[in-house]
C-alpha positions in Angstrom: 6.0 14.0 -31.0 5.9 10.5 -32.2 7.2 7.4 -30.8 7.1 3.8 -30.8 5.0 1.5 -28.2 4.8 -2.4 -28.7 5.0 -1.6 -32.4 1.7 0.7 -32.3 2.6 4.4 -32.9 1.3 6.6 -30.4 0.8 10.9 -30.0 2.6 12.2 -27.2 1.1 16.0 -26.6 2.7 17.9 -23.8 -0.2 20.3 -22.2 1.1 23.5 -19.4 -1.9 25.1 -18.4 -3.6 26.3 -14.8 -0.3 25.4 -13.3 -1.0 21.4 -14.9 2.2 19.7 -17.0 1.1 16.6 -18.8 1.7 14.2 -21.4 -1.5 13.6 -23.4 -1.3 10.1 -25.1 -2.9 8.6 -28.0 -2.6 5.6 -30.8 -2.7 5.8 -34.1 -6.4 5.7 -34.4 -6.8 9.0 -32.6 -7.8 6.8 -29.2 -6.7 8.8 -25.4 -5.2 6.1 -23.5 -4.9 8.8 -20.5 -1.5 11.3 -19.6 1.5 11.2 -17.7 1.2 13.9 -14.7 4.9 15.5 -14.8 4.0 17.5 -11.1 3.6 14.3 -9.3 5.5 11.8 -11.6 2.5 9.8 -11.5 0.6 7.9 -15.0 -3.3 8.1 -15.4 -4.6 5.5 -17.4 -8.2 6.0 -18.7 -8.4 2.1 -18.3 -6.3 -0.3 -16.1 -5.3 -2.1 -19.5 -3.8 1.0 -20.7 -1.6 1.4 -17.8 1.7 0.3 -19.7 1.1 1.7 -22.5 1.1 5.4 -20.7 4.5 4.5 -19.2 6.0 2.9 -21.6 5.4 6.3 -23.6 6.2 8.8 -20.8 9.5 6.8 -20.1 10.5 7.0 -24.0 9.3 10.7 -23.9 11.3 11.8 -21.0 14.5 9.5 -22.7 14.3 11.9 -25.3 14.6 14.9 -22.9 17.4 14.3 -20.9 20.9 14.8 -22.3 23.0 12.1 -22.3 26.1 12.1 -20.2 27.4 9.3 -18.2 27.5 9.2 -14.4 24.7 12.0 -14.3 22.3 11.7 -11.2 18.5 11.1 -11.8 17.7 14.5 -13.4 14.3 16.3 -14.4 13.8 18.7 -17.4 12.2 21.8 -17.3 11.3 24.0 -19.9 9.5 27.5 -20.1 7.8 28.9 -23.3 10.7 30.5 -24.8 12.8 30.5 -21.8 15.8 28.4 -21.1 16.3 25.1 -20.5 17.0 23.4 -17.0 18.6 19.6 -15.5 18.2 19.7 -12.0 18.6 16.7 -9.9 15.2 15.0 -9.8 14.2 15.3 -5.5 12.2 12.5 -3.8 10.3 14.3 -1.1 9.1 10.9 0.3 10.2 7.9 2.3 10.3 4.4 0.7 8.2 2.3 3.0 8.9 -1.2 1.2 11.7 -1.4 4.0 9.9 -0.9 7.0 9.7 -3.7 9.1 6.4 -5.2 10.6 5.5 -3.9 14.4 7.6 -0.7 13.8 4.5 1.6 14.7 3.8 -0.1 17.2 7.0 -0.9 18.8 7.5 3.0 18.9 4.5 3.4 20.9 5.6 0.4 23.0 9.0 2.4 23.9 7.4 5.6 24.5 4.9 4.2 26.7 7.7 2.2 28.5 9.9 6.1 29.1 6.8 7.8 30.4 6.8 5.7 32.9 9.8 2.7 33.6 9.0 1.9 37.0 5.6 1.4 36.4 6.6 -0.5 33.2 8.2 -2.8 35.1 6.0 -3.9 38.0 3.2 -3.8 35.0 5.4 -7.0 33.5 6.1 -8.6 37.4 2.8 -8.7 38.1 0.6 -9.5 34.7 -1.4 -6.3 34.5 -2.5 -5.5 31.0 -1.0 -2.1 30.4 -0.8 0.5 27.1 2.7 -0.7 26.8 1.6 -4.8 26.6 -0.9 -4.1 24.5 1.1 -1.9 21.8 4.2 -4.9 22.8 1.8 -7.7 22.0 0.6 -6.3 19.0 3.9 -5.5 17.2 4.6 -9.6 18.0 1.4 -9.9 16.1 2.4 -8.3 13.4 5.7 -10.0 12.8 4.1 -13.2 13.1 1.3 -12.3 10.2 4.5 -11.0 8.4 6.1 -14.7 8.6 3.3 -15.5 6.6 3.4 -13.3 4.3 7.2 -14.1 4.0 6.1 -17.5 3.2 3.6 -16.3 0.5 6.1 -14.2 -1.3 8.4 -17.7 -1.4 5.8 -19.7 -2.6 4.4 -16.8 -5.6 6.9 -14.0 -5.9 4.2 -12.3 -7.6 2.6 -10.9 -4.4 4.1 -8.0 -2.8 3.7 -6.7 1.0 4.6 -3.3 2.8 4.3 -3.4 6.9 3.5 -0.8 9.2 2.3 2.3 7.1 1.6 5.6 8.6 -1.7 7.2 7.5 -2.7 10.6 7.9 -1.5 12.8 10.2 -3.0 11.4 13.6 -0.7 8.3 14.2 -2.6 5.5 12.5 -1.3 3.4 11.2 -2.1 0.3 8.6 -0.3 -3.1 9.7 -0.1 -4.9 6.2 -0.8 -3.9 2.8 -0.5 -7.4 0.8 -0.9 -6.9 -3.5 -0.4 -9.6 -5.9 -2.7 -11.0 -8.7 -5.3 -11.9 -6.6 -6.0 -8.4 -5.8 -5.2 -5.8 -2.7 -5.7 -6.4 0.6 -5.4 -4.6 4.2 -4.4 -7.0 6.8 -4.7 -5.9 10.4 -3.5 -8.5 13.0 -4.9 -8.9 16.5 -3.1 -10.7 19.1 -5.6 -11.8 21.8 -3.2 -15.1 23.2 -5.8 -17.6 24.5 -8.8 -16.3 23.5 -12.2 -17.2 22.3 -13.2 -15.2 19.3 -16.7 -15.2 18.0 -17.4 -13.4 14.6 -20.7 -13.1 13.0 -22.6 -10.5 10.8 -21.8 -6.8 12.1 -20.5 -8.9 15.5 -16.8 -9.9 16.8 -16.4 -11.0 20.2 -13.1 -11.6 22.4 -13.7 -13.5 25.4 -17.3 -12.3 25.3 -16.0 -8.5 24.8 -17.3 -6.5 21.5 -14.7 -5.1 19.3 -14.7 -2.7 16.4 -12.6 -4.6 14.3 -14.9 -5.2 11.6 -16.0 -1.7 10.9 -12.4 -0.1 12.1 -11.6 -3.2 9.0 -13.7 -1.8 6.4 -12.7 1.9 7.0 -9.1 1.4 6.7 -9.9 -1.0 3.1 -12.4 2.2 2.0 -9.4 4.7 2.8 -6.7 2.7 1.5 -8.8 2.3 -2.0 -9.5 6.1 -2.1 -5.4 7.1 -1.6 -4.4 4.3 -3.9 -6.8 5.5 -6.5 -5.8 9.1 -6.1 -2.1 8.2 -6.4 -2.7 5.7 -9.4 -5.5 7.5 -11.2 -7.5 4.7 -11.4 -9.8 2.7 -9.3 -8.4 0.3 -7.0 -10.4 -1.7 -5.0 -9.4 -3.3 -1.4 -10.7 -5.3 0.8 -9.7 -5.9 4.3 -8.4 -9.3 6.0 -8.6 -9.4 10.2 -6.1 -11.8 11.5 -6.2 -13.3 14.7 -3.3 -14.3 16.7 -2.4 -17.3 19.0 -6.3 -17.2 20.3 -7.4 -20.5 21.6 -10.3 -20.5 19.2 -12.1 -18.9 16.1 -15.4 -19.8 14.8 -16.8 -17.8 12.4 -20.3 -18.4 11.7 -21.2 -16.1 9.4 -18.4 -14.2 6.7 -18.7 -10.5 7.8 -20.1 -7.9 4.6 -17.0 -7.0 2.7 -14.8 -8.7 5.0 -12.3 -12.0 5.6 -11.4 -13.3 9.3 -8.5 -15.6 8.7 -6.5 -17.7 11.5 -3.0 -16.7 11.4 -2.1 -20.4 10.0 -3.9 -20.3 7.0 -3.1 -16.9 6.3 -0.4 -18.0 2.9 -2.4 -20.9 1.6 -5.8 -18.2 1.9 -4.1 -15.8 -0.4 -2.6 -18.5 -2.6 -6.4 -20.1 -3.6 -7.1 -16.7 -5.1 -7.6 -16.4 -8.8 -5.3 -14.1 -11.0 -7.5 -11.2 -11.3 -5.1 -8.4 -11.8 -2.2 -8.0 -14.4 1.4 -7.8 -13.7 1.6 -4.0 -14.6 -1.4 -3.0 -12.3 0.1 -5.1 -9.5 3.8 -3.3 -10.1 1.8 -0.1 -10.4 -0.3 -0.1 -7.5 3.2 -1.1 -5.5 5.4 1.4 -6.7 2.5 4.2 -5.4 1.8 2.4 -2.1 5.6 1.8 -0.9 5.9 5.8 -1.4 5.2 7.6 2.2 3.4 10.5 0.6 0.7 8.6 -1.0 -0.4 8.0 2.8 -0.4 11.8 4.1 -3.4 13.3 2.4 
């Protein structure tokens, strides 16, 4: 099958083997630019530049499928060698997580913490004693107020894109910010310590004096991220991870952790503004539309 792409022909094969339905692409000169998984719905460029170029083929391909008649629902062909043909209604067995809002995770936890035990709850609150249900309560605040920031980002270069509050795996964790745009992709985990001292240097970050893991619990949630994101893109995406701290009373940073940015919550939009354009618009759309979708997180 032939069509046209930016005015370049391209070779659309369509491979069923093993259980596998693709759409092999090429151009004219005989080139693989990657396929078009149809199981998962998903493009695999054999380069980040060639990213358009297999949708823009798999969406004219799939054009050509579908019979036309107006008001149909989203539908998916299927076809059988030398069986009949079948529209079904195409199913979306995830959730769209580019509506969550920031905090939800841990607000949930906050609430259920708060039922186990009300009474308790409440006298926790009287009397100032740092309980589960603060410390998830405090932290959903510090998420919506990195997420103000990120608002403000979005209104100053609508190229970057956000999604808050992302469940990962199946053992409650959960990512608090996912931030793409042209500057690349980011984790962003907020930590609310009001009127603290926070010290960071090397493999070290101190509250009050107190270790943390943040820095290495930081790199393993960018290293995870960047495998899923890769999986569901089929190509590699690389992440690194941004620790923000909340209303503390002081940060000094003496020395930039490895692989790793500690931001005050204040300079959170004009940090990701002073980055370079380093990814194209497609990659940035692409690597959205595969992290907004719930299933992308669950393996």
């Amino acid at each position: 099958m032939m069509n046209v792409m930016d005015g370049d022909t391209v070779q659309i094969t369509r491979w069923t083997r093993y259980g596998k339905d693709r759409l092999y692409i090429k151009v004219a000169d005989g080139t693989q630019i990657g396929f078009w998984d149809l199981t998962t719905d998903r493009p695999h460029p054999t380069s980040p530049e060639h990213l358009r170029g297999v949708i823009d083929a798999a969406v004219d391909w799939k054009s050509d499928q579908l019979p036309e008649a107006p008001g149909m629902p989203e539908t998916v062909r299927t076809e059988t060698a030398g069986g009949p043909v079948s529209v079904e209604p195409l199913a979306r067995p995830w959730r769209d997580l580019a509506t969550t809002e920031a905090g939800a995770a841990a607000r949930v936890q906050a609430r259920a913490a708060r039922d186990a035990a009300p009474v308790r709850t409440f006298i926790a609150r009287v009397l100032g004693i740092h309980t589960d249900e603060r410390a998830w309560r405090i932290g959903a605040v510090g998420e919506q107020k990195v997420a103000a920031q990120l608002a403000r980002l979005a209104a100053l270069d609508p190229r970057w894109r956000f999604i808050h509050a992302i469940p990962v795996g199946s053992r409650g964790a959960d990512m608090d910010h996912l931030v793409i745009g042209p500057g690349g992709v980011f984790t962003v985990n907020a930590k609310h310590h009001p009127r603290a001292k926070i010290w960071v240097a090397g493999h070290t970050f101190l509250v009050n004096g107190t270790p943390q893991p943040y820095l290495r619990n930081g790199r393993h949630e960018a290293t995870r991220a960047a495998r899923l994101l890769g999986a569901a893109t089929g190509f590699g995406v690389h992440v690194e991870s941004l620790i923000v701290p909340v209303n503390a009373d002081d940060l000094l940073v003496k020395s930039t952790p490895e692989g790793l940015h500690v931001i005050a919550r204040s300079q959170v939009t004009r940090w990701f503004l002073q980055h370079g354009d380093v990814l194209p618009a497609e990659v940035v759309q692409h690597v959205y539309e595969a992290a907004r979708r719930s299933s992308t997180w669950q393996k």
